[in-house]
C-alpha positions as CSV (number, residue, x, y, z in Angstrom):
1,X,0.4,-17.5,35.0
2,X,-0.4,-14.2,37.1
3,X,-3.5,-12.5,36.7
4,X,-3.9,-9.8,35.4
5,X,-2.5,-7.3,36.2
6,X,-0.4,-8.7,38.5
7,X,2.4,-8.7,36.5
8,X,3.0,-4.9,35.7
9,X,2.1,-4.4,39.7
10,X,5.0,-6.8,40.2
11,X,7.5,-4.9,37.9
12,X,6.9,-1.4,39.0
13,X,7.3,-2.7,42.2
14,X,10.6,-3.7,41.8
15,X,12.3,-0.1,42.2
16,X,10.0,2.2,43.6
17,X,12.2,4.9,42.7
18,X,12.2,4.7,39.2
19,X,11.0,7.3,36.9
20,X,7.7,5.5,34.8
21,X,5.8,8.7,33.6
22,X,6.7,12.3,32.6
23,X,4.1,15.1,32.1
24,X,5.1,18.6,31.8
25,X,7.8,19.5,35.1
26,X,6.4,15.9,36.8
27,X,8.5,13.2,37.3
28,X,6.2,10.2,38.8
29,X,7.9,7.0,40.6
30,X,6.5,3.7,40.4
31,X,6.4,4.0,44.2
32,X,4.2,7.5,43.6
33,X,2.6,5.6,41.1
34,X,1.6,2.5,43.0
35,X,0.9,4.6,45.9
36,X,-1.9,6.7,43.7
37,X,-3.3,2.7,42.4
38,X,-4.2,2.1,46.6
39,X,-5.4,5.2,47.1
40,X,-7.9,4.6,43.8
41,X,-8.4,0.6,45.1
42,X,-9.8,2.4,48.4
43,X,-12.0,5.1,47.0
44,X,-14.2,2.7,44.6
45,X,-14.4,0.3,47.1
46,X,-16.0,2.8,49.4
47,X,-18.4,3.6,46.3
48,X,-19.4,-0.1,46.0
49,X,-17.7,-0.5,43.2
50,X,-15.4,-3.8,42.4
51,X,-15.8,-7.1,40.7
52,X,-17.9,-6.9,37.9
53,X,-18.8,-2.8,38.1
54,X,-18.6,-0.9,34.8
55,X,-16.2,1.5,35.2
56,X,-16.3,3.9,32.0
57,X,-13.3,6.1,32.0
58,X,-13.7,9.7,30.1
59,X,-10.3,11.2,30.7
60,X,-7.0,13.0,29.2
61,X,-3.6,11.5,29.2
62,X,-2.4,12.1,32.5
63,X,-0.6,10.2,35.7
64,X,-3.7,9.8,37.2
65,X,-5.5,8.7,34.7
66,X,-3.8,5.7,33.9
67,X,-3.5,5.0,37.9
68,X,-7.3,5.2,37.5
69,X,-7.4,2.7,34.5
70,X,-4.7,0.2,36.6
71,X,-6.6,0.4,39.6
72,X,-10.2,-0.2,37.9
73,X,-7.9,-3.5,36.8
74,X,-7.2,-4.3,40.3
75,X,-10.8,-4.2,41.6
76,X,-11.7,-6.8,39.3
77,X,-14.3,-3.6,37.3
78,X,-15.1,-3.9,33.7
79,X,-12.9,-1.2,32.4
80,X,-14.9,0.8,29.6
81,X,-12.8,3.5,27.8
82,X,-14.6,6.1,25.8
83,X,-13.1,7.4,22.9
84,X,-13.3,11.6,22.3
85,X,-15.3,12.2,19.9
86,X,-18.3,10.1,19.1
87,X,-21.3,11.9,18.3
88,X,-24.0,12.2,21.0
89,X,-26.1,9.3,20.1
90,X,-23.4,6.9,20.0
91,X,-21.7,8.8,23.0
92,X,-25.0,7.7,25.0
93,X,-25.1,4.2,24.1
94,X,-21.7,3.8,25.1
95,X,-21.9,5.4,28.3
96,X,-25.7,3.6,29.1
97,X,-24.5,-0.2,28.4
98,X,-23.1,-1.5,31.3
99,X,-22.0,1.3,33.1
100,X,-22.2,1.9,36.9
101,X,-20.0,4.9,36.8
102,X,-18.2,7.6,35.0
103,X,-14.9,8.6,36.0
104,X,-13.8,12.2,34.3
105,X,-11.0,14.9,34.9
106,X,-14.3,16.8,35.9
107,X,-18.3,16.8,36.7
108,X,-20.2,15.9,34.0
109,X,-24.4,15.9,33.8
110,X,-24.3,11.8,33.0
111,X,-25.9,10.2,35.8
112,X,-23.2,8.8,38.3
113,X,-20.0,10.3,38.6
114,X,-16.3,10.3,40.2
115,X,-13.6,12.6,39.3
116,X,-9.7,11.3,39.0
117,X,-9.2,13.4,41.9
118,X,-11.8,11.8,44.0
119,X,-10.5,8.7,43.5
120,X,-6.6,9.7,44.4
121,X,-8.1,11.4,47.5
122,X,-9.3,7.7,48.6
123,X,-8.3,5.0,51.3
124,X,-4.9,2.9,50.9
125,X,-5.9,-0.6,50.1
126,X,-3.9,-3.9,49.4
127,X,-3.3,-4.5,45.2
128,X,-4.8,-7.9,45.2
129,X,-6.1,-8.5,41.6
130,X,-10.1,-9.4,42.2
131,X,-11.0,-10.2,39.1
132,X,-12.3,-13.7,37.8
133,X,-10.8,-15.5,34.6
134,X,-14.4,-15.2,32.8
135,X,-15.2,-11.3,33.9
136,X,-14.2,-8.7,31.3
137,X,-11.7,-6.9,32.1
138,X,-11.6,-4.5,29.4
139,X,-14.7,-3.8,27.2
140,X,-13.3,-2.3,24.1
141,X,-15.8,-0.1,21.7
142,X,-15.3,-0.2,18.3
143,X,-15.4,3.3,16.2
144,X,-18.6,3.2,15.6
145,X,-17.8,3.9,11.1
146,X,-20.4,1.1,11.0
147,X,-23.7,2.2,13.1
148,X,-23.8,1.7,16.4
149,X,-20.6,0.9,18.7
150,X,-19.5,-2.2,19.2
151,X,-18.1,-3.8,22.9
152,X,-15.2,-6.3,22.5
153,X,-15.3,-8.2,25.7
154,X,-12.0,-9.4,26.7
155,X,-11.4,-11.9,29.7
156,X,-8.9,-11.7,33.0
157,X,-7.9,-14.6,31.7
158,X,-7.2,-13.1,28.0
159,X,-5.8,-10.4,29.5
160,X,-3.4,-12.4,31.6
161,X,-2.0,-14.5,28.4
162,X,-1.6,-10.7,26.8
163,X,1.4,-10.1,24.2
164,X,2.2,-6.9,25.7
165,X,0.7,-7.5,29.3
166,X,2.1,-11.0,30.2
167,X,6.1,-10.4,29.5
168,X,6.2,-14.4,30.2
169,X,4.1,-14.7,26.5
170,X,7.1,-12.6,24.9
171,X,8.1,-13.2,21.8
172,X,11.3,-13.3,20.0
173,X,9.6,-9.8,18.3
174,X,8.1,-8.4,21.0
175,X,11.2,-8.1,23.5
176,X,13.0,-6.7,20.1
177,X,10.3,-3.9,20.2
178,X,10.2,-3.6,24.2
179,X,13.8,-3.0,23.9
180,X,13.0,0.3,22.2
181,X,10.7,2.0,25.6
182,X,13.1,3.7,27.2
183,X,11.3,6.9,26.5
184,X,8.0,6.0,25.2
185,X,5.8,8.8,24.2
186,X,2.4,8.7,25.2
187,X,0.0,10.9,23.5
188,X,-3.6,9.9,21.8
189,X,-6.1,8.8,24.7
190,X,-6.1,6.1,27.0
191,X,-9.1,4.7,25.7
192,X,-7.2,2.9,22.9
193,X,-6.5,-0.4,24.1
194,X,-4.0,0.0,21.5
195,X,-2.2,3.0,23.4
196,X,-2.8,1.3,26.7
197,X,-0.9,-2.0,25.5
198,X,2.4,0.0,24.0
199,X,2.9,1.9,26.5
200,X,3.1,-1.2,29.2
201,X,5.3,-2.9,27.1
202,X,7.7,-0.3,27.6
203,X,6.5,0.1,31.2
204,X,7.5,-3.6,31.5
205,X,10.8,-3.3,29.9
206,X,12.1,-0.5,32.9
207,X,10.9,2.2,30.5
208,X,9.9,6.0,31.3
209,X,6.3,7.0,29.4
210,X,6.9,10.6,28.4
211,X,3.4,12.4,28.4
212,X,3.6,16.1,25.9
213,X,2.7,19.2,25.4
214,X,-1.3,18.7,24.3
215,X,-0.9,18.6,20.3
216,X,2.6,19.1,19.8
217,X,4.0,17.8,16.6
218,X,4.9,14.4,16.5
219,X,8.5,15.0,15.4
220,X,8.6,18.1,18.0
221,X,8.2,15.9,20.5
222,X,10.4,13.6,20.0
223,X,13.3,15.8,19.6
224,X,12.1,17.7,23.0
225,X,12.3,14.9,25.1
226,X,14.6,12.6,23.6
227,X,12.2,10.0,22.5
228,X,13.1,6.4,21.9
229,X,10.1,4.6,20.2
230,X,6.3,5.1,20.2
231,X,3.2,4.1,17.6
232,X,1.5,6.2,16.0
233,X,-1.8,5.5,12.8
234,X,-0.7,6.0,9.2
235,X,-2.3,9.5,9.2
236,X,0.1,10.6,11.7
237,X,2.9,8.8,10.0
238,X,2.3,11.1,7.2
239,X,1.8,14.1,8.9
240,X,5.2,13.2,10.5
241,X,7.1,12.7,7.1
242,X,5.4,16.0,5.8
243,X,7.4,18.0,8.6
244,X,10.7,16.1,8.1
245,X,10.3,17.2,4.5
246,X,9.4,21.1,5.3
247,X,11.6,21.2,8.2
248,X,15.3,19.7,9.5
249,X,13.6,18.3,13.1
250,X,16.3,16.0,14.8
251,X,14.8,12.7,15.7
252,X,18.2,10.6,15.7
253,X,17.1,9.5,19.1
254,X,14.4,7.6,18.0
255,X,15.5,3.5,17.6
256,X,11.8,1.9,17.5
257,X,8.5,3.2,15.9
258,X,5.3,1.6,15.4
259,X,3.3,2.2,12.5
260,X,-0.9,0.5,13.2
261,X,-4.1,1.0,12.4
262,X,-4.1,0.1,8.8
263,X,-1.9,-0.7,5.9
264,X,1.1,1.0,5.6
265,X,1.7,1.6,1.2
266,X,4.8,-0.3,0.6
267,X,6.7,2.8,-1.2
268,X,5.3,5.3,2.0
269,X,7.3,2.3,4.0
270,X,10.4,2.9,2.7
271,X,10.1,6.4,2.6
272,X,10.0,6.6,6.2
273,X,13.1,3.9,6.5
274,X,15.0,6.2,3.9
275,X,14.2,9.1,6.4
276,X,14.5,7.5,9.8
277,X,16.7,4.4,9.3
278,X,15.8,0.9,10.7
279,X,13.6,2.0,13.1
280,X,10.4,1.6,11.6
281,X,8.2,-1.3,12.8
282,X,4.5,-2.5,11.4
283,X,1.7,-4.1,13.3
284,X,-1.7,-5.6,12.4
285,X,-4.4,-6.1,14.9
286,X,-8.0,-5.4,15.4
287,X,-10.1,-4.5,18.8
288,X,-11.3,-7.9,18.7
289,X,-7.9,-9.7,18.8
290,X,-5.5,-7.2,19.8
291,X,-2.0,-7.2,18.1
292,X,-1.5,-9.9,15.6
293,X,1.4,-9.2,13.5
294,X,4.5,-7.5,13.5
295,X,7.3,-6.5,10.3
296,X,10.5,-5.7,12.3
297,X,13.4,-3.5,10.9
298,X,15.8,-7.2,11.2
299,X,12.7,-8.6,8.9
300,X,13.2,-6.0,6.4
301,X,17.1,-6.6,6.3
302,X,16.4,-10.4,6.2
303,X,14.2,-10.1,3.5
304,X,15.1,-7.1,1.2
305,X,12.8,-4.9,-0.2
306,X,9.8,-6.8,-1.2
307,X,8.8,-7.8,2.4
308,X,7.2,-4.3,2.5
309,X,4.4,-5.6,1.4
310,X,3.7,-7.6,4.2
311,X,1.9,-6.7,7.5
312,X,4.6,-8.5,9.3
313,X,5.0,-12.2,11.1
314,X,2.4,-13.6,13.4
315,X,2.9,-13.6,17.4
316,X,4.0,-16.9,18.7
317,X,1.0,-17.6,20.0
318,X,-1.3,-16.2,17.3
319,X,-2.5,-19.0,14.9
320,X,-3.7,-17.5,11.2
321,X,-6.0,-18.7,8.2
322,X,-6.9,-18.3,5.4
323,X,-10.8,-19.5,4.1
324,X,-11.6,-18.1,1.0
325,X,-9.5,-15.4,0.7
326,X,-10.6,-14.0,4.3
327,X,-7.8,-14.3,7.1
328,X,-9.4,-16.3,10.7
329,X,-7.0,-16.0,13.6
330,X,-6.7,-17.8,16.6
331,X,-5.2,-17.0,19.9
332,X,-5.3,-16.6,23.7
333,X,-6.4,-13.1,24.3
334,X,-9.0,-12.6,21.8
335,X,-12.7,-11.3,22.7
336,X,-15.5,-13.6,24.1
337,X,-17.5,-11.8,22.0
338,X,-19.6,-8.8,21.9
339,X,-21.3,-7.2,24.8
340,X,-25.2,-8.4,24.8
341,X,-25.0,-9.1,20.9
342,X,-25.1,-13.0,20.1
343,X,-26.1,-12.1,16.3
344,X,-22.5,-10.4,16.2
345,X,-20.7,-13.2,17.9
346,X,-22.1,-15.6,16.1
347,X,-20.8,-13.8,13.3
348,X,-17.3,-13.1,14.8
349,X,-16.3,-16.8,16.2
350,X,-16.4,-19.8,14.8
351,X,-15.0,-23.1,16.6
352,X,-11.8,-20.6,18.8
353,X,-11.2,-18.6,15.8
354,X,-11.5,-15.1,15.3
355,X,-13.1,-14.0,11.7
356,X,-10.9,-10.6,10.8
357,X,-12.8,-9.8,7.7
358,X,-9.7,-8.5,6.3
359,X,-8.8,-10.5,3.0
360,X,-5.1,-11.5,2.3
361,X,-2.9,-14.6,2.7
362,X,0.2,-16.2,4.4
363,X,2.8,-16.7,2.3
364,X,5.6,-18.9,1.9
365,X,8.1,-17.6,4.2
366,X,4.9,-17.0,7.3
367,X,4.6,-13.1,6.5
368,X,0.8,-11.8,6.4
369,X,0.2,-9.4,3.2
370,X,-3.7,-7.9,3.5
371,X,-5.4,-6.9,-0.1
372,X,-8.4,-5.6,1.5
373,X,-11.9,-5.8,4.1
374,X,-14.3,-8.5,3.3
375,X,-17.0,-5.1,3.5
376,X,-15.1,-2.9,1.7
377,X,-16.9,-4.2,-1.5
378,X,-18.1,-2.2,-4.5
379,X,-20.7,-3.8,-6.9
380,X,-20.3,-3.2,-10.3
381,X,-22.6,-4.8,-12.5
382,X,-23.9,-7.4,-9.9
383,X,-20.2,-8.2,-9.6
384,X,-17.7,-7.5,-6.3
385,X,-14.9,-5.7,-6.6
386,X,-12.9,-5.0,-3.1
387,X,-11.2,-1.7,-2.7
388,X,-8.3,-2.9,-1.7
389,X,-6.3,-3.8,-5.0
390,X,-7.7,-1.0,-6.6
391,X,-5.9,1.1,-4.1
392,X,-3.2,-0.6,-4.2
393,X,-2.9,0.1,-8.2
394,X,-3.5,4.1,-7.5
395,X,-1.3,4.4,-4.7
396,X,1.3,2.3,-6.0
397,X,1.7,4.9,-8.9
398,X,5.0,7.8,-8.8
399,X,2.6,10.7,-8.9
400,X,0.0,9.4,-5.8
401,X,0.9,9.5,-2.2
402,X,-2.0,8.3,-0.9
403,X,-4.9,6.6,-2.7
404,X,-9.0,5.7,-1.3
405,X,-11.3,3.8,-3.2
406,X,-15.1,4.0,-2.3
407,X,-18.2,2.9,-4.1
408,X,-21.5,5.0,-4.8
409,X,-25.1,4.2,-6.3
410,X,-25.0,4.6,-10.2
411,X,-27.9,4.0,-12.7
412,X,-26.0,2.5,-14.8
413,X,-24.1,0.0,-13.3
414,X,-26.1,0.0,-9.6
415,X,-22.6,1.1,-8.1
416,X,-19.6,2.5,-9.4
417,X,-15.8,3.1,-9.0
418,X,-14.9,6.5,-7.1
419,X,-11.3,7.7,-6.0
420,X,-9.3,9.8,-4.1
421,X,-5.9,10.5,-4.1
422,X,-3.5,12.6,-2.4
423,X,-0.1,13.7,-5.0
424,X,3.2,13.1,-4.1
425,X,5.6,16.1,-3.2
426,X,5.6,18.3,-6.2
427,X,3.9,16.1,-8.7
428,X,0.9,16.1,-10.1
429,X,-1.2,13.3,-11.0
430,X,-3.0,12.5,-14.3
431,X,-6.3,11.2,-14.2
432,X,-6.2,9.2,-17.5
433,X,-2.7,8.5,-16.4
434,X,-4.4,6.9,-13.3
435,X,-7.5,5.2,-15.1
436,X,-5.7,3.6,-17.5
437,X,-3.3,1.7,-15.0
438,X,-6.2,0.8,-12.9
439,X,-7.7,-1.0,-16.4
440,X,-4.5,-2.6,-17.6
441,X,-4.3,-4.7,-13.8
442,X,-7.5,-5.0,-13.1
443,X,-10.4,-4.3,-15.7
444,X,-12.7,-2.0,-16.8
445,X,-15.2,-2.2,-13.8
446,X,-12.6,-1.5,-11.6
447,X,-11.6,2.1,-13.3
448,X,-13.0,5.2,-11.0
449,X,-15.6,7.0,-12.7
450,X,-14.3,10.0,-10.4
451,X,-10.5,10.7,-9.3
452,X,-10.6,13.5,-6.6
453,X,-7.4,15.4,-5.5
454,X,-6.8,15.8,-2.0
455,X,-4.6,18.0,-0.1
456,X,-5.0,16.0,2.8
457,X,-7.9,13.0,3.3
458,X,-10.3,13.1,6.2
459,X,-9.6,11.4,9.3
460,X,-12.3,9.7,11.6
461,X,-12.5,9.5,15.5
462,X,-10.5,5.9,15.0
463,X,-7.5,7.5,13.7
464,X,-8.1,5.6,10.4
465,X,-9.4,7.7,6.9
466,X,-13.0,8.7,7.3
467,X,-14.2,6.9,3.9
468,X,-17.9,7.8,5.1
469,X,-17.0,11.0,4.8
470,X,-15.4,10.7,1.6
471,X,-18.8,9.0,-0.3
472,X,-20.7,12.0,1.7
473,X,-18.4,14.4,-0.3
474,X,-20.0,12.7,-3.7
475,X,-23.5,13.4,-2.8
């Protein structure tokens, strides 16, 4: 096994004349690419920086900026992306754990810094990968919806047993999906491990990643430039269907597109298939275990209808569980943990598995269906109720698009019920209408004691609803 990330050195290597990135006018070769990678091997070794550094990289989407994430790789740094967006006090944590330098697209006032075009502007050095199997490679913050940031620490060695990184760990799913990166669009922030991992599986596969126009509609951009697959959260996947409905946007080139970041509403599914075709593809993951799952378009014709429901089969070499109701996972390029929390850990891993904290089940044909977060609990009478199912009654409903469930202090019941839902193209939903279905499947304590329209629900730095927002909205 080659370490990472030996192996994407090895591929782009193999015609230094191919196109890999777009942005704007550019066209960048992996030749010009690997070229820019010495260059940036050279300049933070003539900064002291190398095996075991903190390298914390606050940057836009740009060719250099993913040189500068490949070549932090190379030295053997921790590579610590940082998420736009976090409020200041969670901004400085982040960037005062671990760090022994910034790199930006400019100066910044936080202590030690190195521009992307400082590092281009270095020495040529030899791409021998430094780091060890135990050093982290990639420390991974959480969104912070919780308190304070989390830091997922994952391994050289995890990295080098990677779904996406190590093509020799390939699935029969995986190379379906690879298949579709001819032109990959890459948009969001490099920070994402998430983004990062997509867009070298396309990379990997003798794809072209196809940078846009800074906020350009999704299906825009795909029509532009002749885009063949990308991923994108379920906000964005609404967004994207709200065009197609508004607006006649060609996106027949698109043959592979992955919908992540949480639960995609079985009916919203098959809306998008009914408007795209058999294109659309679902993954599962977390920050602490990377991509888990996959539902494939060939599932979905396999299977009929009903597999919609599902979050999609397991990775070869992912292992799941199921311990009282919650789902533990096992596999090869999971986190060692948290950085400097051993409460957290302790939390997190138990014997080599991973403890999601997502509640669902395997069932009988080795799909994953989720029906909730262990923490997304509401108390009702001293009793638990998760907000999953109760979503999934509200949203599951002809007049409701989208549905959220969050819970709120009551004096009668110490917490209650509260919902918000987003209607459906030109209908309008009832709130009894809405109550009374939430009562007949699951009982009274589960019925909202407020149903709020939305025109549109609230999106945090993650990509994923802002449900914090939402209870603030109560107060």
């Amino acid at each position: 096994m080659s370490t990472f990330p030996q192996p994407l050195l090895d591929a782009l290597a193999e015609d230094p004349r191919r196109t890999v990135l777009e942005h704007g006018d550019r066209k960048v070769s992996s030749g010009e690419l690997l070229a820019t990678v010495r260059r940036m091997v050279g300049a933070l070794e003539e900064n002291g920086l190398g095996r075991g550094s903190g390298v914390a990289m606050l940057t836009g989407v740009s060719p250099e900026a993913f040189a500068a994430y490949l070549a932090a790789a190379v030295a053997g740094c921790r590579v610590i992306g940082v998420r736009p967006g976090y409020p200041p006090n969670q901004l400085r944590h982040v960037l005062t754990t671990g760090v022994d330098v910034l790199v930006t697209d400019g100066p910044t006032i936080y202590g030690r810094t190195i521009t992307v075009a400082e590092l281009a502007d270095g020495p040529r050095r030899d791409l021998d990968p430094a780091g060890g199997p135990d050093d982290v490679a990639r420390l991974i913050y959480t969104s912070g919806s919780t308190g304070t940031p989390k830091g997922c620490m994952q391994s050289y060695e995890a990295m080098s047993h990677h779904w996406s990184w190590a093509p020799d760990m390939w699935d029969d799913d995986t190379r379906d999906l690879a298949g579709h990166g001819e032109r990959y669009l890459l948009f969001g922030t490099l920070a994402s491990a998430v983004v990062q991992d997509y867009v070298v599986l396309a990379l990997h596969s003798g794809g072209t990643a196809v940078i846009p126009a800074v906020d350009e509609p999704l299906p825009y951009a795909i029509q532009r430039y002749g885009i063949t697959g990308t991923i994108l959260n379920v906000p964005r996947l609404y967004q994207f269907l709200d065009i197609l409905r508004a607006r006649d946007v060609d996106t027949s080139s698109l043959s592979g597109m992955v919908v992540a970041g949480s639960p995609l509403p079985p009916h919203r599914f098959k809306e998008a298939v009914d408007r795209l075709g058999p294109v659309v593809y679902q993954a599962y993951g977390q920050s602490e275990t990377g991509n888990l799952t996959l539902l494939t378009p060939a599932h979905i014709e396999t299977h009929g209808p009903d597999i919609l429901s599902s979050v999609g089969r397991p990775h070869a070499h992912v292992d799941v569980a199921e311990r009282d109701g919650e789902l533990y996972v096992r596999t090869r390029y999971a986190i060692s943990g948290y950085w400097a929390d051993d409460e957290e850990t302790a939390d997190l891993l138990a014997d080599g598995w991973v403890r999601t904290r997502d509640l669902g089940h395997l069932d009988e044909r080795g799909f994953v269906h989720l029906t909730g977060r262990a923490r997304d609990v509401i108390i009702v009478n001293a009793t638990p109720y998760y907000a999953g199912p109760i979503e999934a009654v509200l949203a599951a409903q002809p007049d409701v698009d989208q549905a959220y469930v969050v819970g709120a202090p009551d004096e009668l019941t110490g917490e209650a019920v509260h919902a918000f839902v987003v209607a459906a193209p030109d209908r309008v939903p009832f709130d009894d209408a809405l109550r009374g279905a939430v009562l007949d499947a699951l009982g009274q304590a589960c019925v909202p004691k407020t149903i709020t329209l939305l025109s549109e629900v609230p999106v945090a730095n993650s990509g994923k609803p802002d449900k914090h927002a939402l209870r603030d909205s109560l107060r």
